[in-house]
C-alpha positions as CSV (number, residue, x, y, z in Angstrom):
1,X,9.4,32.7,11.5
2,X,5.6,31.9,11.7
3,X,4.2,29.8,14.2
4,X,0.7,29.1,15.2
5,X,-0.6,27.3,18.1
6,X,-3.8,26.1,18.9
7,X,-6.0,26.9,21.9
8,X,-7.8,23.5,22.7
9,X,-9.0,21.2,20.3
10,X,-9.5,23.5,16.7
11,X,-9.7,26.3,19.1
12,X,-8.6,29.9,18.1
13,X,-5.1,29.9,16.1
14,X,-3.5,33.0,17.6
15,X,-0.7,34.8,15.6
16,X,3.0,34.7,17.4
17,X,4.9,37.1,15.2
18,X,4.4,40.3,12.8
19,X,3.9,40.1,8.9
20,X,2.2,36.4,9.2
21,X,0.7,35.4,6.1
22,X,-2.3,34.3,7.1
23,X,-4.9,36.7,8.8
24,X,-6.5,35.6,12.4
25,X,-9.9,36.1,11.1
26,X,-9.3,34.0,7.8
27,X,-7.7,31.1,10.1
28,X,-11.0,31.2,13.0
29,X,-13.1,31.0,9.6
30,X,-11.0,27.7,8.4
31,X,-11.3,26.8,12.0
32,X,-14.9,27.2,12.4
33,X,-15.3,24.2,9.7
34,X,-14.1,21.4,11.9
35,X,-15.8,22.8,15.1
36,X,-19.1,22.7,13.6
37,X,-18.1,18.5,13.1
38,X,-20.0,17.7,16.4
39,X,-18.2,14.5,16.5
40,X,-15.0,15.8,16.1
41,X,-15.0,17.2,18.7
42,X,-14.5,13.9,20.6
43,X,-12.0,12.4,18.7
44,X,-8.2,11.8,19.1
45,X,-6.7,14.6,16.6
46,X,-3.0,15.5,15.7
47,X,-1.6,18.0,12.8
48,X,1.8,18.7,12.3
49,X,3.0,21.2,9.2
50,X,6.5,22.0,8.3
51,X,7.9,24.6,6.0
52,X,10.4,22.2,4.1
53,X,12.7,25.7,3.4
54,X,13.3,26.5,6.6
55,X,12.7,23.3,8.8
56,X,10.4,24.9,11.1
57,X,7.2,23.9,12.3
58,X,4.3,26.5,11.2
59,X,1.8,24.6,13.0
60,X,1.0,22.1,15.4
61,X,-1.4,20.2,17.3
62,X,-0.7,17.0,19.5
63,X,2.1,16.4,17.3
64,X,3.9,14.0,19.5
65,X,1.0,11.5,20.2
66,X,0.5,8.1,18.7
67,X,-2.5,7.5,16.1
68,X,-3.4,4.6,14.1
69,X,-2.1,6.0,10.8
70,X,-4.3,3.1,8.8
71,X,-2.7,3.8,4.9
72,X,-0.4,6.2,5.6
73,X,1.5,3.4,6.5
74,X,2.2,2.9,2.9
75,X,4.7,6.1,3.5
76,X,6.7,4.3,5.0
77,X,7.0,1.1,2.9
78,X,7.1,3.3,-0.4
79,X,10.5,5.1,1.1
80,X,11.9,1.8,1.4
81,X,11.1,0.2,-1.7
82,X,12.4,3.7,-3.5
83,X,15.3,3.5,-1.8
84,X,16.3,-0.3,-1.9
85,X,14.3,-1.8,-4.9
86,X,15.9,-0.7,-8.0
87,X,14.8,1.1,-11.2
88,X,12.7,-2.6,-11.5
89,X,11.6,-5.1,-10.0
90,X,13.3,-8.3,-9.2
91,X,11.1,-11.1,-10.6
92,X,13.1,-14.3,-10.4
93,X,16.5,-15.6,-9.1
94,X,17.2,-18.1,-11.7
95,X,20.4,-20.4,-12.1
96,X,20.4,-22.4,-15.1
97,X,21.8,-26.1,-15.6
98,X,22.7,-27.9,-18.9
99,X,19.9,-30.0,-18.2
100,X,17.8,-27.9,-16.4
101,X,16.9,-24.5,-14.9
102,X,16.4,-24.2,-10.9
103,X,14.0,-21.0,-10.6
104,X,13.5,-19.0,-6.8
105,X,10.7,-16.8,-5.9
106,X,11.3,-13.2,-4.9
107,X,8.2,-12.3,-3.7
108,X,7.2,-10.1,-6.8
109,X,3.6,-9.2,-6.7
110,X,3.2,-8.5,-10.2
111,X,3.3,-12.1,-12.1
112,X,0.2,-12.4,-14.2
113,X,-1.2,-9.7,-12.4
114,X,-3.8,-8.0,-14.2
115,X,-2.8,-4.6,-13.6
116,X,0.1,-5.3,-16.2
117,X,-0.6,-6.4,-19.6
118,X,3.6,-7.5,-20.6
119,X,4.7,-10.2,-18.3
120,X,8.0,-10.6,-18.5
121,X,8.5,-13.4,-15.6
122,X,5.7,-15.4,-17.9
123,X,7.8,-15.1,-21.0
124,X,10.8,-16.3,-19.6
125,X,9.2,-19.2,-18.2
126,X,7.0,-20.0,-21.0
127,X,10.1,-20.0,-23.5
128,X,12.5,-22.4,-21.5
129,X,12.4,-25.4,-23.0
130,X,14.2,-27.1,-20.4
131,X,12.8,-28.6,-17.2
132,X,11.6,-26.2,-14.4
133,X,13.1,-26.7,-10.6
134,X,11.0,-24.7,-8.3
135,X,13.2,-23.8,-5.1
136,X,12.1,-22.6,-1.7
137,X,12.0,-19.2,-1.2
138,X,14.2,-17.0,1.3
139,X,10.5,-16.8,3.6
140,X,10.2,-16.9,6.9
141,X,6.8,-14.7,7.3
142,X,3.4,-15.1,7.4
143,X,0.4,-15.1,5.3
144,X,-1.5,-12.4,7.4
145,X,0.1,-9.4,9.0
146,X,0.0,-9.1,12.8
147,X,-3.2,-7.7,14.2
148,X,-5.4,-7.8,10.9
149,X,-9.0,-8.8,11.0
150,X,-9.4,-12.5,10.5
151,X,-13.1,-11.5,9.2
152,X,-12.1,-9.8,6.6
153,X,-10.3,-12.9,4.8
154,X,-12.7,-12.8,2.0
155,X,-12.0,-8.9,1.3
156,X,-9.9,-8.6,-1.7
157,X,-7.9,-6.4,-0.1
158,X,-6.7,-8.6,2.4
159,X,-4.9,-10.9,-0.2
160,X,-2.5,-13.1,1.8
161,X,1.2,-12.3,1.4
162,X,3.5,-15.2,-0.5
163,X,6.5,-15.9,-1.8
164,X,5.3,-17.0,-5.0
165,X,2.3,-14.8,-5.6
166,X,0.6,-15.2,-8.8
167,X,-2.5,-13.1,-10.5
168,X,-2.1,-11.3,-6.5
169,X,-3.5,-13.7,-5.2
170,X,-6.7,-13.4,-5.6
171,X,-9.9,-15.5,-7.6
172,X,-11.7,-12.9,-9.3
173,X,-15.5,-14.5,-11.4
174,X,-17.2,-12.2,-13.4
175,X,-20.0,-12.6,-15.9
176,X,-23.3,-14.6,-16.4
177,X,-23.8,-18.4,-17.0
178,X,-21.1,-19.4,-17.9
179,X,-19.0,-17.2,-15.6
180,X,-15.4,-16.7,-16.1
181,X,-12.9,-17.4,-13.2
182,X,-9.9,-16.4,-13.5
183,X,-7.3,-18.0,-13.0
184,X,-8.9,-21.0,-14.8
185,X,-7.4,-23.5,-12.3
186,X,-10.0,-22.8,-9.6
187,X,-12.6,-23.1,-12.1
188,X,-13.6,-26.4,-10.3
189,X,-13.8,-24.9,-6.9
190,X,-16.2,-22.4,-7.6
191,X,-20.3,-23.0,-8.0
192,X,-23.1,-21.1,-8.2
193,X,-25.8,-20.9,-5.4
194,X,-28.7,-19.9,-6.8
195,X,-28.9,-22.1,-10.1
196,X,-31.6,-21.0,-11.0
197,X,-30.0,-17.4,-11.6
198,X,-29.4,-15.7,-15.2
199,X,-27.9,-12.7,-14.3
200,X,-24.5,-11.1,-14.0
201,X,-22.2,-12.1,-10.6
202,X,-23.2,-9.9,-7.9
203,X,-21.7,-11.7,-4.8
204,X,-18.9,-13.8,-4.6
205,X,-17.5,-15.4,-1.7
206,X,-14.9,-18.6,0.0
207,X,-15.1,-20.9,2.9
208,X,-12.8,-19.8,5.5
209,X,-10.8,-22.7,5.6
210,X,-10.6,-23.7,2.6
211,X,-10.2,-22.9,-1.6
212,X,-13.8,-23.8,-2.0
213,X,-15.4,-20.4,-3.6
214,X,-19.4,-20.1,-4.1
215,X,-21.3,-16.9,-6.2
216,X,-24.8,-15.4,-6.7
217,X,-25.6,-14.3,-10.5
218,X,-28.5,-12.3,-9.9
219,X,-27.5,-8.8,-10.9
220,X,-28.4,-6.6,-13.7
221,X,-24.4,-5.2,-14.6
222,X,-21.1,-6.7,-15.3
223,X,-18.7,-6.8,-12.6
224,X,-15.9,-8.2,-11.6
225,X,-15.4,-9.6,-7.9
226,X,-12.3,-10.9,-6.3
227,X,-11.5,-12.9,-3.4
228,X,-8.5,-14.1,-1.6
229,X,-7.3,-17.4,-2.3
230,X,-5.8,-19.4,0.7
231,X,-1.7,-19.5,-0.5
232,X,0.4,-22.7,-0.1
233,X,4.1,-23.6,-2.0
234,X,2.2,-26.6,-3.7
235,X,-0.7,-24.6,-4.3
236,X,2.1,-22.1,-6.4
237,X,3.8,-24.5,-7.7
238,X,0.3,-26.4,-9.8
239,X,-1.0,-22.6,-10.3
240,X,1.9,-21.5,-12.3
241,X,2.0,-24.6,-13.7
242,X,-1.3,-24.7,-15.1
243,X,-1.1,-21.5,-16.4
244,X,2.0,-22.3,-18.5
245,X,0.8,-25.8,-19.5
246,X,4.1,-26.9,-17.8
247,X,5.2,-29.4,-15.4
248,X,6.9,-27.5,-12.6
249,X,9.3,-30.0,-10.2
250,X,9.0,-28.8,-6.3
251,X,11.8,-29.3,-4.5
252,X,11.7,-28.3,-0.9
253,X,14.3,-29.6,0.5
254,X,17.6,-29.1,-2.3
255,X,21.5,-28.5,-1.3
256,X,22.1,-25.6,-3.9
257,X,25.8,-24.6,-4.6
258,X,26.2,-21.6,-6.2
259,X,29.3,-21.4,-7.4
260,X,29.1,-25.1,-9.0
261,X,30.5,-25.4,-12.5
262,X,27.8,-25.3,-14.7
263,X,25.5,-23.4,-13.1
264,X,24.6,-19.5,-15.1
265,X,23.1,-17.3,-12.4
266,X,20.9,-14.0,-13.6
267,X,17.8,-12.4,-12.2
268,X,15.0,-11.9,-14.5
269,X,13.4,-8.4,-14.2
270,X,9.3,-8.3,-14.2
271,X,8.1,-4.1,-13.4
272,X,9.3,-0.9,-13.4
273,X,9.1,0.0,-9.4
274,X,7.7,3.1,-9.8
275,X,5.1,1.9,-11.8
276,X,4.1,-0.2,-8.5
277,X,4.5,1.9,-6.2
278,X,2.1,4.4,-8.5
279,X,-0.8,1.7,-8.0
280,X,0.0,1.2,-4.7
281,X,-0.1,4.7,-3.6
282,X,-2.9,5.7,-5.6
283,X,-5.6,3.0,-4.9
284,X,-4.1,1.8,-1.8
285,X,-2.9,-1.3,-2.8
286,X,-2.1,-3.3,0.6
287,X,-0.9,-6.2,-1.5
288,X,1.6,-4.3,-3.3
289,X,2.3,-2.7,-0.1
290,X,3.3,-6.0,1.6
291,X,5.3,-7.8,-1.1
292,X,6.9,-4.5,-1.7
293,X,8.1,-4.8,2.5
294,X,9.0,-8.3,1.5
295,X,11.0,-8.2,-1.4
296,X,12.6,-5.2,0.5
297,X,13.4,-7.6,3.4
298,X,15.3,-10.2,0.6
299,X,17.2,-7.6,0.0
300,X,18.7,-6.4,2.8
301,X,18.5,-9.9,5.0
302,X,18.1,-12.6,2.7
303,X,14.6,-13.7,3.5
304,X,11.6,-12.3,3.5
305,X,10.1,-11.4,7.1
306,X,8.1,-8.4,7.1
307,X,9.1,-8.3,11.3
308,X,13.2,-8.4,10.5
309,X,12.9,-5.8,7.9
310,X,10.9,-3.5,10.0
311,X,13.0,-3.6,12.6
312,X,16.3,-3.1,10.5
313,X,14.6,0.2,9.1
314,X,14.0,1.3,12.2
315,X,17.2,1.0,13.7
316,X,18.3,2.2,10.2
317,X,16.7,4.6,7.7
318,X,14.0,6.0,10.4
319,X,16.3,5.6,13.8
320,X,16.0,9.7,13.8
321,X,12.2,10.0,13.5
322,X,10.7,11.8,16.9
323,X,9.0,9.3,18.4
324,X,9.4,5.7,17.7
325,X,6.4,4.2,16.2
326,X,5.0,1.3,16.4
327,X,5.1,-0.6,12.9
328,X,3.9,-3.8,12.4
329,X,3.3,-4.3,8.5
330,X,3.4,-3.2,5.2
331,X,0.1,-1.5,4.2
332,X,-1.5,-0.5,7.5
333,X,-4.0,-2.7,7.6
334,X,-3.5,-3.7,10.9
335,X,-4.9,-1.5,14.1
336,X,-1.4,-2.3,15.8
337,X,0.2,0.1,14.1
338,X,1.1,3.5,15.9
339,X,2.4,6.6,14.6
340,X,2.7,10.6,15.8
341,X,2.3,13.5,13.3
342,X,5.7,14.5,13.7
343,X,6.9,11.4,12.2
344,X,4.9,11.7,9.2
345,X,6.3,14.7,8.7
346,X,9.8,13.8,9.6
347,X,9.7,10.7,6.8
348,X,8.0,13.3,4.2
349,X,10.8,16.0,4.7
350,X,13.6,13.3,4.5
351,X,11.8,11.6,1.2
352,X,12.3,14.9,-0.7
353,X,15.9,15.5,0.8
354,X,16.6,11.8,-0.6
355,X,14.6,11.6,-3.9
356,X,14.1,14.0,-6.5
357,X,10.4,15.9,-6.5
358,X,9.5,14.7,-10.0
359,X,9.6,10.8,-8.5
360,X,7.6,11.8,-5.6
361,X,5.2,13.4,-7.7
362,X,5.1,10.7,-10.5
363,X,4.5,8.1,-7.4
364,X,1.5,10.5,-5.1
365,X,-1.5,11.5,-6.2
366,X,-2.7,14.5,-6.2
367,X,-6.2,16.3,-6.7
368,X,-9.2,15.0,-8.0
369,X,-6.8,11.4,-8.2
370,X,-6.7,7.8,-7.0
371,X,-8.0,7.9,-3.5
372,X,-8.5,12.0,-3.6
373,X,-10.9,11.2,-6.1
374,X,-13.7,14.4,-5.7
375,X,-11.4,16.0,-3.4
376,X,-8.7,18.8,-4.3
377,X,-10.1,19.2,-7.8
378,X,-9.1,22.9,-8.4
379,X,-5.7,22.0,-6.7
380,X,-4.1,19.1,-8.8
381,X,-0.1,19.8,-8.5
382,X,-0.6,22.1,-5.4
383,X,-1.2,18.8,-3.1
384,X,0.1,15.3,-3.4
385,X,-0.6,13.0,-0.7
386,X,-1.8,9.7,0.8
387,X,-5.0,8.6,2.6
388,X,-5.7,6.2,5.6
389,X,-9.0,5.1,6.2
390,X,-9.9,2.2,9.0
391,X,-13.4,2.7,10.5
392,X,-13.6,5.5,13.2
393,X,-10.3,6.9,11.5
394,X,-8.9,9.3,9.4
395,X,-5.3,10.0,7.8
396,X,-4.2,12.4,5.1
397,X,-0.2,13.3,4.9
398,X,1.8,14.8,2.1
399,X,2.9,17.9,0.5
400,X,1.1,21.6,0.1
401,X,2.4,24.0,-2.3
402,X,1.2,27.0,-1.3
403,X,0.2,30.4,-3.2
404,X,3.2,32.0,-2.1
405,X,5.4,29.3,-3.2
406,X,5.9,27.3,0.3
407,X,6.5,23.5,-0.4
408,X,4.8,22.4,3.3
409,X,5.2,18.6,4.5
410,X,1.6,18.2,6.5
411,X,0.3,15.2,8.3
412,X,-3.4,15.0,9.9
413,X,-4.1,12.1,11.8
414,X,-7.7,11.7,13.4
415,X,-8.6,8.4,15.3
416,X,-11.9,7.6,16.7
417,X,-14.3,10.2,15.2
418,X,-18.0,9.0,15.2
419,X,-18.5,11.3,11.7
420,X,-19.0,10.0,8.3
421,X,-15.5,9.1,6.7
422,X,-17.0,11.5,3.3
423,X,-17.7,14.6,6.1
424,X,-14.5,14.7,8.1
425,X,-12.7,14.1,4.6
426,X,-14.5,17.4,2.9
427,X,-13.5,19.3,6.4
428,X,-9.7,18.3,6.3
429,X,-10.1,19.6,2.5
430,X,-11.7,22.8,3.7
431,X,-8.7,23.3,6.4
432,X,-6.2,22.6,4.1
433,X,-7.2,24.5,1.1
434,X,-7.3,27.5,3.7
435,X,-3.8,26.7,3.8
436,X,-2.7,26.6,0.4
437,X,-4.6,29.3,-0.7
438,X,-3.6,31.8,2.3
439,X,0.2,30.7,3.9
């Protein structure tokens, strides 16, 4: 057995036991990397790295303490939507009448979505020819996650989570006079500021209370900006609506028996998971991430409550983890979450035991991908992994495969470092590829 431990934070790695792979002087110069971060030297740091073979731990450092994981929360979520979702996604409960067809939100995130260019939720709907009963949804949650930033409401990637969500939830405007919003229904709600602008949008913004959405056009390239729109049932219900050039009938209060004679019951299917779970992994997607938690939650409760499903996972699928985290949403977004390296590690070994490699790898990125994007790029299929990136914090966890042939599960989780994100990122990669190239 290797094993490695450190003395003080990045200090020496002294070797435990004969024939180790990697040479002390190779691991000091690895070492040396991080040390000569002067502001890594004052942050929170914790490693853990298991050999998946033999179930042993070849290195460690703080591995039992809590850290803000930021993304690598997604971990987490993607295990349970793997595991509980299906091949695809559940887009619609539907139980159709002779005179009409009641419809029920699952909480799919992908309906008109723009990331998907076959929609087959909008096809369904767009073909019935019969009237359209909207029913409430199995939701008891809330828009915004516990602990996340109320300032950042106007972020795109703080979309709010829904039971109905539609084109994920966001207002995107693009172009020069006339702009294109999209979806067309807020086209009202959204003016220009500066009218006497002929450029392209380069700002793009909404009251904090309200759908009310204003934009600058006074830039010299095409882009596209997005913002959050404020989610309601009603606000769903004339959205989709709109959209299909149909009436939809809200009903928010109805008796629904459903086993009465008459009634066909079938769910409509909208994305392959995986596909999902791809974008979600790769760029990070928190709104993915939280309607993935949600529809995970119908599931297995019969409502969607990001709090109940965590908590039955816990008790559950991750009641053997090493230390209990703290986990309070979907994504990560939120600073309330708490997590120790072991645990990372722990959920990484059991997601290979539980799931076959080729999934995983079709699902993380690897180098020069996604999020690792300039990082890795001599090591595509030798790493796969996730980031986590909040301000003043770092998180990289995922799987090496080493020149020897080792498949190691590694986590790295680094809180309140006063570096730039781009340095400590390129030191972790140093460290890392030390690893892979030597162990």
């Amino acid at each position: 057995m290797k094993k490695y431990y450190l003395l003080g934070i990045y200090g020496a790695w002294i070797m435990m036991a004969a024939g180790c792979a990697v040479q002390k002087s190779q691991v000091v110069a690895e070492n040396k990397g991080l040390q000569q971060l002067p502001e890594l030297a004052s942050a929170h740091v914790g490693i853990c790295i298991m050999d998946l073979a033999t179930g042993a731990y070849i290195y460690q450092y703080q591995p039992d303490k809590y850290f803000m994981p930021a993304s690598n929360t997604k971990l987490l979520t993607c295990y349970a939507a793997m595991k509980y979702l299906g091949d695809s996604l559940e887009g619609l409960d539907v139980t159709e009448w002779p005179d009409h067809v009641d419809i029920r939100p699952t909480g799919d995130p992908t309906l008109l979505h723009p990331d998907f260019t076959i929609h087959p939720i909008y096809s369904y709907l767009k073909n019935i020819d019969k009237p359209l009963h909207l029913l409430p949804a199995l939701w008891t949650g809330k828009a915004y996650g516990t602990g996340w930033a109320w300032d950042d409401y106007a972020d795109a990637y703080m979309a709010e989570r829904s039971a109905l969500p539609v084109y994920g939830n966001v207002v995107t405007v693009s172009g020069s006079k006339p702009v294109t919003v999209v979806p067309g229904y807020f086209s009202a709600a959204v003016t220009g500021v500066n009218a006497g602008g002929s450029g392209y949008v380069n700002a793009f913004n909404r009251l904090f209370h309200q759908n009310t959405f204003s934009y600058t056009n006074s830039g010299k390239a095409l882009k596209r900006y997005a913002v959050p729109f404020i989610t309601s049932d009603s606000i769903a219900v004339q959205l989709l609506g709109d959209t299909l050039h149909k009436n939809l009938i809200w009903q928010p209060i109805v008796a629904v028996k459903d086993n009465e004679a008459g009634g066909k019951q079938y769910v409509i299917h909208s994305q392959l998971t995986d596909s999902v779970l791809r974008f979600m992994m790769h760029r990070s997607d928190n709104f993915y991430a939280e309607q993935s938690l949600l529809m995970v939650s119908r599931l297995q409760l019969h409502e969607m409550n990001t709090d109940a499903i965590i908590a039955r996972l816990l008790a559950t699928d991750f009641k053997s983890m090493p230390q209990r985290p703290r986990w309070v949403d979907g994504s990560g977004l939120s600073r309330y979450n708490l997590i120790s390296p072991q645990d990372m590690v722990w959920l990484l070994a059991k997601m290979k035991t539980d799931f076959s490699w080729k999934r995983i790898t079709g699902i993380l990125q690897t180098g020069n991908e996604g999020t690792l994007e300039g990082l890795y790029t001599n090591y595509a299929g030798k790493i796969y992994a996730k980031t986590g990136t909040l301000s003043n914090n770092l998180s990289l966890s995922g799987y090496l495969l080493t020149a020897k042939g080792k498949t190691l599960a590694f986590s790295v989780l680094i809180n309140n470092h006063q570096a730039s994100a781009s340095a400590v990122r390129k030191q972790i990669e140093q460290w890392l590829i030390g690893i892979l190239n030597a162990y």
